[in-house]
VOZALO-980489 format. One record per residue (C-alpha): residue number from 1; residue in three letters; y, x, z. Coordinates in nm, 3 decimals. Layout:
N
+-----+------+---------+---------+---------+
| seq | type |       y |       x |       z |
+-----+------+---------+---------+---------+
| NUM |  ALA |       Y |       X |       Z |
...
+-----+------+---------+---------+---------+
***
This chain:
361
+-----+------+---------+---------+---------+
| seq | type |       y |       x |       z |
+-----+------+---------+---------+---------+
|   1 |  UNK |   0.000 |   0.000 |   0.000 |
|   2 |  UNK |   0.290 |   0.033 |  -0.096 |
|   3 |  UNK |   0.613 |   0.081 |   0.247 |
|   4 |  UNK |   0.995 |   0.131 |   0.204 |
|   5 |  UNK |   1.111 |   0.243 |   0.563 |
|   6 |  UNK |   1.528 |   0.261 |   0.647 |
|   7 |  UNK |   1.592 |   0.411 |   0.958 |
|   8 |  UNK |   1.955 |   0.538 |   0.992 |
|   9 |  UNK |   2.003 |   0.776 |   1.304 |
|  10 |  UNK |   1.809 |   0.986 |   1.505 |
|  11 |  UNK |   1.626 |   0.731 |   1.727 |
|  12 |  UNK |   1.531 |   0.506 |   1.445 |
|  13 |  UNK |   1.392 |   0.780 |   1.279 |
|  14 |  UNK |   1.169 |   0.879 |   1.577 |
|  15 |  UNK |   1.104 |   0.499 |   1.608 |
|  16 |  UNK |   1.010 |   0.469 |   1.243 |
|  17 |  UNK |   0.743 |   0.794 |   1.218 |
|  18 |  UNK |   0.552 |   0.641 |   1.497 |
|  19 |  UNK |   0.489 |   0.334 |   1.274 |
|  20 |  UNK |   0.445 |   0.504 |   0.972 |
|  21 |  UNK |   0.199 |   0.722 |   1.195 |
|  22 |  UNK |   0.042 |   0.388 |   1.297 |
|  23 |  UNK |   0.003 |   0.269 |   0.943 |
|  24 |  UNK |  -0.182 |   0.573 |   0.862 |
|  25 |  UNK |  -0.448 |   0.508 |   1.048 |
|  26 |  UNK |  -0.472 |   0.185 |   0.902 |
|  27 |  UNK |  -0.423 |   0.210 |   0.599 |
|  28 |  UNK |  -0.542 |   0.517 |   0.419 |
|  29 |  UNK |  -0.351 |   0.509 |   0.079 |
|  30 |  UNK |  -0.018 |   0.446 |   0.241 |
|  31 |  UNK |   0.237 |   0.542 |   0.095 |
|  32 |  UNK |   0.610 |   0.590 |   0.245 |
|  33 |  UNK |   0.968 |   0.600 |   0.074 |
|  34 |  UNK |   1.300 |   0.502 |   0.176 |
|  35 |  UNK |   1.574 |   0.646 |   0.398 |
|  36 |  UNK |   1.501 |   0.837 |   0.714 |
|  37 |  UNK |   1.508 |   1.166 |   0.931 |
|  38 |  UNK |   1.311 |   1.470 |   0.978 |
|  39 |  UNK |   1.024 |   1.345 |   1.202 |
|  40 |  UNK |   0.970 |   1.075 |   0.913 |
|  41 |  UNK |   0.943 |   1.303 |   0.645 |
|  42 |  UNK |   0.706 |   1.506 |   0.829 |
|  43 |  UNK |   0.494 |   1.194 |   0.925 |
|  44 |  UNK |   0.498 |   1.150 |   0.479 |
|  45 |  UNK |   0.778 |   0.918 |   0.388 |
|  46 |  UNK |   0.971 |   1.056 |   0.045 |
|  47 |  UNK |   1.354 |   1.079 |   0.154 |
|  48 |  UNK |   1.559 |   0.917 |  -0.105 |
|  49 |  UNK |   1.804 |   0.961 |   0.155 |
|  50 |  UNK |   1.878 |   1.211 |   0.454 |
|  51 |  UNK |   1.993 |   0.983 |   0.727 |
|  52 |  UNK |   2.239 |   1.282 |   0.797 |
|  53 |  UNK |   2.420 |   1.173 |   0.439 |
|  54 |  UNK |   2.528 |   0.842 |   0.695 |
|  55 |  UNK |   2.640 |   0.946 |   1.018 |
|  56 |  UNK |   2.931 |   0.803 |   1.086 |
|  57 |  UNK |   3.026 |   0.660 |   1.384 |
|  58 |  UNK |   3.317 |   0.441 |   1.575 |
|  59 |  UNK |   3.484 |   0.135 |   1.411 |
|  60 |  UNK |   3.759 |   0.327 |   1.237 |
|  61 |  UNK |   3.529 |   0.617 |   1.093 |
|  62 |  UNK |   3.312 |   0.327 |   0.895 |
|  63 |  UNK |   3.664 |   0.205 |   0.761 |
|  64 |  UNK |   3.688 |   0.544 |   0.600 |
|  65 |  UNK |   3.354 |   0.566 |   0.457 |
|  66 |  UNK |   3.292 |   0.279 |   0.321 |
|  67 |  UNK |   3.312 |   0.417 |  -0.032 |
|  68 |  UNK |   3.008 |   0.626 |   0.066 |
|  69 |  UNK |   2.788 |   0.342 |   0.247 |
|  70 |  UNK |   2.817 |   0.141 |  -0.076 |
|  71 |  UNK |   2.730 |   0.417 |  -0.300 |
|  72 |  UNK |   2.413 |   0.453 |  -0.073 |
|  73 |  UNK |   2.336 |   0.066 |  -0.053 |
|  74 |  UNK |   2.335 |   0.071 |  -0.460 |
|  75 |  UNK |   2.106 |   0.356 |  -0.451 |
|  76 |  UNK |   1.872 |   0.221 |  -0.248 |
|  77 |  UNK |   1.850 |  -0.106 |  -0.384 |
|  78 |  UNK |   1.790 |   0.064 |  -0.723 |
|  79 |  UNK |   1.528 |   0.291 |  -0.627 |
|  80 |  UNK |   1.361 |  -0.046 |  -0.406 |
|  81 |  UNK |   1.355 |  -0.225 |  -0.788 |
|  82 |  UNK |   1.198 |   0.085 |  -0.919 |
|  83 |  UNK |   0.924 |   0.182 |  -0.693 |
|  84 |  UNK |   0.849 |  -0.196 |  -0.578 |
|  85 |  UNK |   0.679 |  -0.156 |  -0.246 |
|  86 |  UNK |   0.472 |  -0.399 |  -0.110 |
|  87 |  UNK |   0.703 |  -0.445 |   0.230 |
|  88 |  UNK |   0.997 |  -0.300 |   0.345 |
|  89 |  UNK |   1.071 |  -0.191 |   0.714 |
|  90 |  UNK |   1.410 |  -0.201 |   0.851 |
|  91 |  UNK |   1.425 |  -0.027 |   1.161 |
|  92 |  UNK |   1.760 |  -0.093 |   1.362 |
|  93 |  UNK |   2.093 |   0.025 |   1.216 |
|  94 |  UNK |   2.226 |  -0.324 |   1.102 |
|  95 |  UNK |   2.557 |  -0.324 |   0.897 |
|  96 |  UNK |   2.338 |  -0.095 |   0.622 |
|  97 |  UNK |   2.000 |  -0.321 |   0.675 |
|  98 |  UNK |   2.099 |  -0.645 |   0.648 |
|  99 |  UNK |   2.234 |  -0.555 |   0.322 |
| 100 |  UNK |   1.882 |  -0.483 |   0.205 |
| 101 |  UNK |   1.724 |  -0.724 |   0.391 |
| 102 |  UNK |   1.929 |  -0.962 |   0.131 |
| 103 |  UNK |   1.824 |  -0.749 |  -0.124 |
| 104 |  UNK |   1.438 |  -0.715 |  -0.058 |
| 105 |  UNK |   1.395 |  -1.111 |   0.000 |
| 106 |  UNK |   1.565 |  -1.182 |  -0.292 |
| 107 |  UNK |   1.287 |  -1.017 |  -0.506 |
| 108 |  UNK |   1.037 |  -1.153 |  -0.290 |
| 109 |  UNK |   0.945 |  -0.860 |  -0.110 |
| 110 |  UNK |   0.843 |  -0.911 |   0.255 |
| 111 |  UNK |   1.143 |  -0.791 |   0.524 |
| 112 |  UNK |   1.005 |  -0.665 |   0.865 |
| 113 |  UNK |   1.271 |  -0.540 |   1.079 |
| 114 |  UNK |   1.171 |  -0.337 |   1.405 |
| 115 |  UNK |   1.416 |  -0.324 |   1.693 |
| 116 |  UNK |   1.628 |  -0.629 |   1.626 |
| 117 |  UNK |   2.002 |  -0.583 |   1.553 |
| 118 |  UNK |   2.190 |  -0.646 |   1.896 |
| 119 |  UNK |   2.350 |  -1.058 |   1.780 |
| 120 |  UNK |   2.345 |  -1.080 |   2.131 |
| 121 |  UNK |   2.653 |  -0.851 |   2.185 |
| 122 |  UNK |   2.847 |  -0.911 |   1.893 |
| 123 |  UNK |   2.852 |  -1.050 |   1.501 |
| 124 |  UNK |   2.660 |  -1.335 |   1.662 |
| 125 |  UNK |   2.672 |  -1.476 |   1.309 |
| 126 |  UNK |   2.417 |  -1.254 |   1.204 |
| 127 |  UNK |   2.160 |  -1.426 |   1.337 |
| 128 |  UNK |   2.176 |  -1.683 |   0.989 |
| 129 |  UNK |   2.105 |  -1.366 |   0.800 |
| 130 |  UNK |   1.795 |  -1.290 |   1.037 |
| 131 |  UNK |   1.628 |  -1.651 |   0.993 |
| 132 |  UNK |   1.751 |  -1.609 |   0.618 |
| 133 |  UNK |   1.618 |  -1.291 |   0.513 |
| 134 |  UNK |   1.363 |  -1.152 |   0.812 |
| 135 |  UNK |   0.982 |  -1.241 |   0.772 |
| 136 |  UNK |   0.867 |  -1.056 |   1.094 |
| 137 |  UNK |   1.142 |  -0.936 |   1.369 |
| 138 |  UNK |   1.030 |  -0.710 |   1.616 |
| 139 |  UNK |   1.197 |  -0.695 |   1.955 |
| 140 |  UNK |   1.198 |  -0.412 |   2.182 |
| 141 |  UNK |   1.393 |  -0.574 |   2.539 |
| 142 |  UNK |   1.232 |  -0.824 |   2.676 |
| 143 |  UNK |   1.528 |  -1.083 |   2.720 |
| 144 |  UNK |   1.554 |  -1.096 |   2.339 |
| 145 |  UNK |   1.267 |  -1.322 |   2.257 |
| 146 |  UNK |   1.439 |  -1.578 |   2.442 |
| 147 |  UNK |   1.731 |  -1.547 |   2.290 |
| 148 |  UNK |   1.609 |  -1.586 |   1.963 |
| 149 |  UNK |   1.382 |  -1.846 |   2.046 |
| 150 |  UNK |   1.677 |  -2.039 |   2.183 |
| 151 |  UNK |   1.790 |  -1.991 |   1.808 |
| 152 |  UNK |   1.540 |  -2.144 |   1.627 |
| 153 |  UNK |   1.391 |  -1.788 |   1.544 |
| 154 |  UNK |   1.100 |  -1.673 |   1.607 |
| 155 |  UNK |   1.041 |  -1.320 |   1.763 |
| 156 |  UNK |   0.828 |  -1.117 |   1.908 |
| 157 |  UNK |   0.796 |  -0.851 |   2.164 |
| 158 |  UNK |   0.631 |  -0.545 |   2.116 |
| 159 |  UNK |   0.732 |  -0.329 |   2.381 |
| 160 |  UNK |   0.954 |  -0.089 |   2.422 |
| 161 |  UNK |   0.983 |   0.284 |   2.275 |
| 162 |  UNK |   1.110 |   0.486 |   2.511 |
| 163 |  UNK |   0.857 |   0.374 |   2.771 |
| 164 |  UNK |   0.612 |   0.471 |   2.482 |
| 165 |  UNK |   0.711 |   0.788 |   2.457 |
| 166 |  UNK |   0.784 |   0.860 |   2.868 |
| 167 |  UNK |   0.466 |   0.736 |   2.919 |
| 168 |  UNK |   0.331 |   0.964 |   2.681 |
| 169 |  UNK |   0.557 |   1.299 |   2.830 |
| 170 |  UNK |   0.454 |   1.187 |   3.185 |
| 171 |  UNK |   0.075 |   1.174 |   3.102 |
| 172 |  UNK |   0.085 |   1.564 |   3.056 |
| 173 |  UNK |   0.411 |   1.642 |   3.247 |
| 174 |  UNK |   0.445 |   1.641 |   3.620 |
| 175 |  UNK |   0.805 |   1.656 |   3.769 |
| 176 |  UNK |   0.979 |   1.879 |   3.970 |
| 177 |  UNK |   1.209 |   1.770 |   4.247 |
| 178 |  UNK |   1.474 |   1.909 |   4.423 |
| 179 |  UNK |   1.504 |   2.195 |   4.193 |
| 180 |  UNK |   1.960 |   2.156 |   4.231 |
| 181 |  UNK |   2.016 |   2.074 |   3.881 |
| 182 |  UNK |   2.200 |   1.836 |   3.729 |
| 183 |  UNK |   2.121 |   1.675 |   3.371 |
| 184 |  UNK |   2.422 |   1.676 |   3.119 |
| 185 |  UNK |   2.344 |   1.372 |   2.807 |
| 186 |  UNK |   2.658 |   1.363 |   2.632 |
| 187 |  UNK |   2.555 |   1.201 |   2.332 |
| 188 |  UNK |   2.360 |   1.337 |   1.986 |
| 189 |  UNK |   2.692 |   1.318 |   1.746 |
| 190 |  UNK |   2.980 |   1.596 |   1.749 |
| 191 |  UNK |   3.254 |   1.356 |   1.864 |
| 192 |  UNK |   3.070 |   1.189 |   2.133 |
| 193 |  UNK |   3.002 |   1.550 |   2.260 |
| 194 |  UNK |   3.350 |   1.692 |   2.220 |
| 195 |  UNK |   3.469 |   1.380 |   2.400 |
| 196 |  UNK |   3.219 |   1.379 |   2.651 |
| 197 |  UNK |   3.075 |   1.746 |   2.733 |
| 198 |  UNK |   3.421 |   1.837 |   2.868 |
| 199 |  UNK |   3.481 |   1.594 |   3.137 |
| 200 |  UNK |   3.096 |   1.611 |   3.268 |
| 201 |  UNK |   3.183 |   2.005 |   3.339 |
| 202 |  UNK |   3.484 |   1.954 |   3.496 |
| 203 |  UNK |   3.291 |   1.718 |   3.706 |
| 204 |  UNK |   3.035 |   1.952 |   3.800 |
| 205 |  UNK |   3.278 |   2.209 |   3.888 |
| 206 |  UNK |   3.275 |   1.986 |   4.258 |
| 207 |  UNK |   2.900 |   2.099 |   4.279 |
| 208 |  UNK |   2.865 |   2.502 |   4.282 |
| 209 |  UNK |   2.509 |   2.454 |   4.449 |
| 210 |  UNK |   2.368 |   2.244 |   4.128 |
| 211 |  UNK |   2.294 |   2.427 |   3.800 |
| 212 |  UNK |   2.420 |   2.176 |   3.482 |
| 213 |  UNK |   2.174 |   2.220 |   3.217 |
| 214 |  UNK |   2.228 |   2.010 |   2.896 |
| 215 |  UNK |   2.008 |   1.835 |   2.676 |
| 216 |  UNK |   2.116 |   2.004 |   2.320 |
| 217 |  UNK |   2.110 |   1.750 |   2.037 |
| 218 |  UNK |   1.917 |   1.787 |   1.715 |
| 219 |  UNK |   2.135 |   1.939 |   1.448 |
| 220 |  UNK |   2.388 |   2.135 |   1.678 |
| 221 |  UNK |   2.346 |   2.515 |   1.768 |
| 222 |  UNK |   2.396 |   2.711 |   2.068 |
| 223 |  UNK |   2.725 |   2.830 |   1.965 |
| 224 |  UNK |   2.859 |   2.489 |   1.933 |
| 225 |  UNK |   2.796 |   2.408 |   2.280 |
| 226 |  UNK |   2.868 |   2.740 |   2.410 |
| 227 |  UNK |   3.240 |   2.719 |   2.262 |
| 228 |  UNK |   3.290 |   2.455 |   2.619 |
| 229 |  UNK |   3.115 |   2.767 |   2.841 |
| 230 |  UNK |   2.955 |   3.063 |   2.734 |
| 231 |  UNK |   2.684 |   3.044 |   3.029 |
| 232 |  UNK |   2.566 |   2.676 |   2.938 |
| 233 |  UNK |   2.169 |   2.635 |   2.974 |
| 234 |  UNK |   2.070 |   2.484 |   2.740 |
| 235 |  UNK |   1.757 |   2.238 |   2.690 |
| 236 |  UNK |   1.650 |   2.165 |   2.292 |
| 237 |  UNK |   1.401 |   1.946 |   2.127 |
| 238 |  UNK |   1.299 |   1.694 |   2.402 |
| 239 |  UNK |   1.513 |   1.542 |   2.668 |
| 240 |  UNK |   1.236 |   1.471 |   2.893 |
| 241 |  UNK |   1.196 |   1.776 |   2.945 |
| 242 |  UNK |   1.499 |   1.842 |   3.075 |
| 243 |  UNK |   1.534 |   1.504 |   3.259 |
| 244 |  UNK |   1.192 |   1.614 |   3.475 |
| 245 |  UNK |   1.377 |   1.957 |   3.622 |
| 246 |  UNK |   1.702 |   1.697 |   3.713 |
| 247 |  UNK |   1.763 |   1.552 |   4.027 |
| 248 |  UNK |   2.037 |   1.350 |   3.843 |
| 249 |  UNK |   2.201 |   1.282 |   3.535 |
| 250 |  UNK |   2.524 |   1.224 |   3.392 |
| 251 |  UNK |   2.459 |   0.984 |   3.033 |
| 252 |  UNK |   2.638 |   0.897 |   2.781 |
| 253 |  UNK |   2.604 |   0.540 |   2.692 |
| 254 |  UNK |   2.301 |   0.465 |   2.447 |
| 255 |  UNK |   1.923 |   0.479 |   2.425 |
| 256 |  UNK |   1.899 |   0.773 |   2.729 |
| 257 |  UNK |   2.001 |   0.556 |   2.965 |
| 258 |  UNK |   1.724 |   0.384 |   2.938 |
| 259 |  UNK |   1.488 |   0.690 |   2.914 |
| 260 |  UNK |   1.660 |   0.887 |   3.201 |
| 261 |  UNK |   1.577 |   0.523 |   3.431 |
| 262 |  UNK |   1.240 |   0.537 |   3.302 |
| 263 |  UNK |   1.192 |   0.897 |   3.409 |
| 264 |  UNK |   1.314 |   0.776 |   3.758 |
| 265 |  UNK |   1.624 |   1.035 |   3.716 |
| 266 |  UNK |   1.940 |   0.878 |   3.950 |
| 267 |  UNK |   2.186 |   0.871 |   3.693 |
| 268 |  UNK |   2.566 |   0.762 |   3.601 |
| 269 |  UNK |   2.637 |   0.650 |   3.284 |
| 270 |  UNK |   2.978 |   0.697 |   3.084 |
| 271 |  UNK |   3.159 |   0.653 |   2.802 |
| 272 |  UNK |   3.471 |   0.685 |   2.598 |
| 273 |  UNK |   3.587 |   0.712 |   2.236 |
| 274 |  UNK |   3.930 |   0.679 |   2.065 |
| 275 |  UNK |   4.156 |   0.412 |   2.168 |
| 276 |  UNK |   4.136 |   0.247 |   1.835 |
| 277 |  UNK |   3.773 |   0.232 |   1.842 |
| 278 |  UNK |   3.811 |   0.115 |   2.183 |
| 279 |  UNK |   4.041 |  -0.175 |   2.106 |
| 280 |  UNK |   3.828 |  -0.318 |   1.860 |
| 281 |  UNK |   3.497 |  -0.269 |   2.068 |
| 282 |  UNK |   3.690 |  -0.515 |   2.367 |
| 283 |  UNK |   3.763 |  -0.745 |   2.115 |
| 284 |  UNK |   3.440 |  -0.788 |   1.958 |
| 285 |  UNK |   3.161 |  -0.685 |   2.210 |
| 286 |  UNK |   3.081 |  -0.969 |   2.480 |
| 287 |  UNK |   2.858 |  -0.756 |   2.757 |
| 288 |  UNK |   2.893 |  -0.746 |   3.123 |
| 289 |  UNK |   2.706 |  -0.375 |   3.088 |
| 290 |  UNK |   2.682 |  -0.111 |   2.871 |
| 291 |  UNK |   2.390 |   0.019 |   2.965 |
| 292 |  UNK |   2.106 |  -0.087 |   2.854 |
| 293 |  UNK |   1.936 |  -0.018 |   3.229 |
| 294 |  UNK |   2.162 |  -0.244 |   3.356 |
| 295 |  UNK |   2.177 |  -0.522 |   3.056 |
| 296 |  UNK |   1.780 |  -0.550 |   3.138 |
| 297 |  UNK |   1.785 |  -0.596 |   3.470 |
| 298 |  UNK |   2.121 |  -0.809 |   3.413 |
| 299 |  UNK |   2.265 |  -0.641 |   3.706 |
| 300 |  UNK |   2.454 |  -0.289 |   3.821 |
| 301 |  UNK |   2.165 |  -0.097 |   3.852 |
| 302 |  UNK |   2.353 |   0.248 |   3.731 |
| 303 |  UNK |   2.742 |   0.264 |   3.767 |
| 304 |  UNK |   2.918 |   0.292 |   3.404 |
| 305 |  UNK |   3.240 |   0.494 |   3.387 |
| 306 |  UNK |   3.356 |   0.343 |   2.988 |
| 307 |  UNK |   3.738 |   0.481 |   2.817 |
| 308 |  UNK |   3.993 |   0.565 |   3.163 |
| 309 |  UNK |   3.759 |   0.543 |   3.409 |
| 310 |  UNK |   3.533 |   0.849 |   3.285 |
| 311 |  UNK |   3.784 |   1.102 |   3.411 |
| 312 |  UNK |   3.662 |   1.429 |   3.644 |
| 313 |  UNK |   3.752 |   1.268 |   3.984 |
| 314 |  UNK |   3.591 |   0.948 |   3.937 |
| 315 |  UNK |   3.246 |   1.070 |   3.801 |
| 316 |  UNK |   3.200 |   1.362 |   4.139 |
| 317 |  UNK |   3.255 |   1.079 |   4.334 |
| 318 |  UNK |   2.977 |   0.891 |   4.161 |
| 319 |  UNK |   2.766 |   1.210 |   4.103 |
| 320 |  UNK |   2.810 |   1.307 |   4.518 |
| 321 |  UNK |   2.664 |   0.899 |   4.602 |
| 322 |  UNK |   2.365 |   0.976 |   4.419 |
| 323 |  UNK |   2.276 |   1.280 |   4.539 |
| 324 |  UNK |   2.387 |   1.273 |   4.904 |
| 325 |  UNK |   2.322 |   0.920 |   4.964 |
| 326 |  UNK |   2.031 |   0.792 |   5.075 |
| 327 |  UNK |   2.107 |   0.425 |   5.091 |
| 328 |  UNK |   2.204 |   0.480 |   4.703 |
| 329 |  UNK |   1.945 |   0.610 |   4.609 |
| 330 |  UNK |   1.702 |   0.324 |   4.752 |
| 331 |  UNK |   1.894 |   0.121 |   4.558 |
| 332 |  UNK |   1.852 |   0.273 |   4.254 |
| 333 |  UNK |   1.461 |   0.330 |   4.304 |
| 334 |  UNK |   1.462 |  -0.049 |   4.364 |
| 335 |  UNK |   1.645 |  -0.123 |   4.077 |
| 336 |  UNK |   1.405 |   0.124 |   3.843 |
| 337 |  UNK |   1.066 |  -0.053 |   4.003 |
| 338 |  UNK |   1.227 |  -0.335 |   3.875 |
| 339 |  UNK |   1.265 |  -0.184 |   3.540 |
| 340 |  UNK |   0.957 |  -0.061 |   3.468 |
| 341 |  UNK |   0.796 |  -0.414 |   3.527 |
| 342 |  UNK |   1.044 |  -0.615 |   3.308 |
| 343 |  UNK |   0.929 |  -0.344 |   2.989 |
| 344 |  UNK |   0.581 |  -0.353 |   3.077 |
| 345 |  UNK |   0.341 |  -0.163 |   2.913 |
| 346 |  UNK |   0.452 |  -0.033 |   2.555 |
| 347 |  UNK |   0.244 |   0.080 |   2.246 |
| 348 |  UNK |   0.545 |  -0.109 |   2.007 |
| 349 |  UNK |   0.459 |   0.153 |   1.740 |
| 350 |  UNK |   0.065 |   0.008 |   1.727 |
| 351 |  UNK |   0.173 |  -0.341 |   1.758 |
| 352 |  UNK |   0.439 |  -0.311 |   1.504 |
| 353 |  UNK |   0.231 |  -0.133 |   1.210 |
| 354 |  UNK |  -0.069 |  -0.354 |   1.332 |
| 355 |  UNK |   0.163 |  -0.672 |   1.248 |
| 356 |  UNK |   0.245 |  -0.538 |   0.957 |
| 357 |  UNK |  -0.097 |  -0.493 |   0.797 |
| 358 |  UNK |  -0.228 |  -0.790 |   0.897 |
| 359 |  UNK |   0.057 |  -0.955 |   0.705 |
| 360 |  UNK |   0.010 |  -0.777 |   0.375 |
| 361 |  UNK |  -0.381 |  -0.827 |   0.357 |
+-----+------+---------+---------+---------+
***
């Protein structure tokens, strides 16, 4: 069989090998094309695109590259007409998906889309193009189903991928406590670094007992991170690594939030981009939480410094409650328990490529 996979940034292109990975097993003669990263061309897909060739990121940096997202829609679409697979995968990254989504089902080719577009926090509206367009959509937090199903849509559950993949690091991985260092996530693109790496050493500057070692993102070399300080450790390749020598963690907002709760790391979560990007975020994005820790568990699980609030002072003073107090972190080992049931056991790579061949047979 025939699979066209679009994944468009680094997660979905983890997220995306798995299932191809999956599919192998099943299937044989598979055979994978599309858009993606480097861990799905090395589980076999054919890159028509690098996903690299689209990241772009905030509100206002899409405005200014929207010449090149349509030049890579029309390329797609083409080569989709020209190789005519016998499903296409959309995994996440919506404004670029739903566009082939459209595309796909309107030359009757099955649309499965894994880890379904967030309607829930803004372009609501969406959610016509999903009932539209989407023969299979595969959730991945466990409050969506209901939402959709309150919708008229139906969707299911597969699990989540980070606990997937911390289940798998903790299988052969033991952690170490109290080893006085202190996890530094600020982000995986160059502006979300910049922004954030800055303040989160400042902050650390309060804490001359804890080493900061920082989780080094795909794509970005030592001398990059050393221009902030020379005598950064640094941690490549796989955050969980890093995460099991922390006795916090200081996160930017996005998917390692939800894997630094799920590798039972004490954590504070931040966030801040320009204050045009941040203007239009307020006035489209309808969330009590940014986090997706706390958005689960619907409540302040992990405290979120977003735009002013993630200065130096404030985030010490955050850092020094979750290492010195014990109260705190109760709390937080509460709130993670909690976590871990709500997810649930996770193989969403085997259910998702399972789903799919069944559905093609």
């Amino acid at each position: 069989m025939k699979y066209y996979v679009i994944s468009g940034e680094t997660s979905g292109d983890n997220h995306a090998s798995r299932v191809m990975l999956e599919l192998k097993k099943l299937d044989p003669h598979a055979f994978f094309r599309g858009m993606g990263g480097d861990m799905s061309r090395e589980a076999g897909q054919e890159l028509v695109i690098h996903q690299k060739e689209m990241a772009i990121m905030g509100f206002a940096e899409v405005v200014g590259s929207i010449a090149k997202i349509l030049k890579n829609i029309r390329r797609i679409k083409r080569d989709i007409l020209t190789w005519k697979p016998d499903v296409v995968l959309l995994v996440d990254y919506p404004g670029f998906n739903f566009k082939i989504a459209k595309y796909a089902f309107n030359h009757k080719i099955p649309v499965h889309y894994y880890i379904s577009p967030k309607v829930w926090a803004w372009k609501e509206g969406r959610v016509e193009l999903i009932r539209k367009y989407v023969s299979e959509l595969y959730c991945i937090l466990p409050f969506e189903t209901d939402y959709f199903a309150n919708k008229g849509i139906k969707a299911t559950y597969v699990g989540n991928p980070s606990k997937e993949t911390v289940d798998a690091f903790l299988a052969t991985h033991t952690p170490i406590p109290g080893t006085n260092k202190i996890a530094l996530l600020p982000g995986s693109r160059k502006q979300e670094i910049a922004t954030a790496l800055p303040i989160m050493l400042e902050a650390m500057k309060e804490f001359p007992k804890y080493e900061a070692i920082v989780a080094q993102a795909p794509g970005f070399d030592d001398e990059f991170y050393h221009a902030f300080n020379p005598t950064l450790q640094l941690i490549p390749h796989t955050m969980y690594a890093l995460l099991a020598q922390s006795d916090a963690a200081i996160v930017t907002s996005g998917t390692a939030t939800l894997e630094t709760a799920l590798m039972n790391v004490p954590q504070v979560v931040c966030y801040k981009t320009t204050k045009v990007n941040y203007a239009i975020a307020k006035a489209v994005v309808k969330l009590k939480y940014i986090s997706l820790v706390n958005l689960i568990l619907d409540a302040p699980c992990v405290k979120e410094l977003i735009q002013d609030d993630f200065e130096a002072g404030k985030l010490g003073y955050e850092l020094h409650l979750i290492l010195k107090s014990k109260d705190k972190q109760a709390q937080i080992a509460s709130y993670y328990e909690e976590l871990h049931e709500r997810i649930g056991e996770s193989h969403p790579s085997v259910n998702v490529a399972q789903t799919i061949w069944r559905s093609i047979q």
